[in-house]
N, C-alpha and C positions, 0 to 999 in steps of 0.2 A: 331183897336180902332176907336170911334166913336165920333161923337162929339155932343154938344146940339149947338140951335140958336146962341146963344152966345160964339158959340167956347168955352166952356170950354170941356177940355177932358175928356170922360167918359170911363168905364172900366167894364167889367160883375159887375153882381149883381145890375145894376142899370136901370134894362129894364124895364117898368111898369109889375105892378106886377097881377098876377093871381088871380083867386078867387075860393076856393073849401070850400063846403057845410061841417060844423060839425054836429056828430049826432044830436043836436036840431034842427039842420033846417039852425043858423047861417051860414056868411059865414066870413072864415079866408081869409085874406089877405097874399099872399105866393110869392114868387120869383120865383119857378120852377119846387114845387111838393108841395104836400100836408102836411099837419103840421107831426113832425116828432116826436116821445118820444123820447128823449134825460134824461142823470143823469147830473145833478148842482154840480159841485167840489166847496162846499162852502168856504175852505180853500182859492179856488184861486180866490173867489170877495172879499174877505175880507183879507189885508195883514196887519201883526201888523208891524211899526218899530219896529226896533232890539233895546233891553232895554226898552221899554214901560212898566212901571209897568202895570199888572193885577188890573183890580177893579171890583171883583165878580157883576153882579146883577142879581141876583134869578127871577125877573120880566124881564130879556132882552131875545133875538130872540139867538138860536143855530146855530153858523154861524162855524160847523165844519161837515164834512161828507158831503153824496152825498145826495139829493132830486131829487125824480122824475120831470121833467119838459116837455114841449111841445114846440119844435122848430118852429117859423112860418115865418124865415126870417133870410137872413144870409146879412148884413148891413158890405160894407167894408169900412175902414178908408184910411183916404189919405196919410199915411203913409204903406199903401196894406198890415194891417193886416185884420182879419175879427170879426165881434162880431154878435152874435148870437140873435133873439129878441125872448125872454122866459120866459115861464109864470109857476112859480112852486110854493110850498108855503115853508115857514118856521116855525119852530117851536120854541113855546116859553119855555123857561125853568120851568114856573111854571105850565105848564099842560095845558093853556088856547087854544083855536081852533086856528090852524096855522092862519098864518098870508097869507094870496093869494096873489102875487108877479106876476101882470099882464106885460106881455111886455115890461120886461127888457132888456137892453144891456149887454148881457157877452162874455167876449173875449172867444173866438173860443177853448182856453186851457185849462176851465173850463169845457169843455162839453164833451159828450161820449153819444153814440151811445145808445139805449135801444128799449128791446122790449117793445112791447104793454102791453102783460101782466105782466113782473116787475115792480110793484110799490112801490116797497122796502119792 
């Protein structure tokens, strides 16, 4: 283990980060490889307490199932679990254009491995 100026202790996942080029030309900010397709276990960003009424809305985001996403960073917590920073979109229940969900934090439990070409 390693430490900063400041002696605070640091741990993988916190080396400065790399830079690879996405098909436009941009460049993604990564930790140790290139951005990765990963699926979104939407279940597990969104938990209800137990006994919470239901209150349908026809206009809100479908926060069940898996969404394609794109891993570009794996962010550990100082509690040494890990969360994921991932950009996938969601959809709306009344048909309107998903919603794009740029560089988000998801716990590490939420996510699973994908090919390129599954996009659901």
């Amino acid at each position: 283990m390693s430490s900063t100026s400041d002696d605070v202790p640091r741990t993988e996942g916190t080396e400065p980060e790399l830079r690879y080029p996405n098909a436009t030309g941009h460049f993604y900010r990564t930790v140790t490889y290139p951005p990765r397709p990963v699926w979104v276990r939407l279940e597990a960003i969104v938990i209800r307490d137990p006994g919470t009424p239901k209150h349908i809305n026809g206009a809100g985001v479908i926060m069940r199932g898996e969404r394609p996403g794109v891993l570009t960073h794996w962010v550990p917590t100082v509690d040494g679990d890990w969360m994921g920073r991932v950009t996938f979109t969601v959809q709306y229940a009344d048909g309107r254009p998903d919603l794009h969900v740029a560089d988000q934090l998801v716990p590490a439990y939420a996510l699973r491995p994908r090919r390129a070409e599954d996009s659901g």
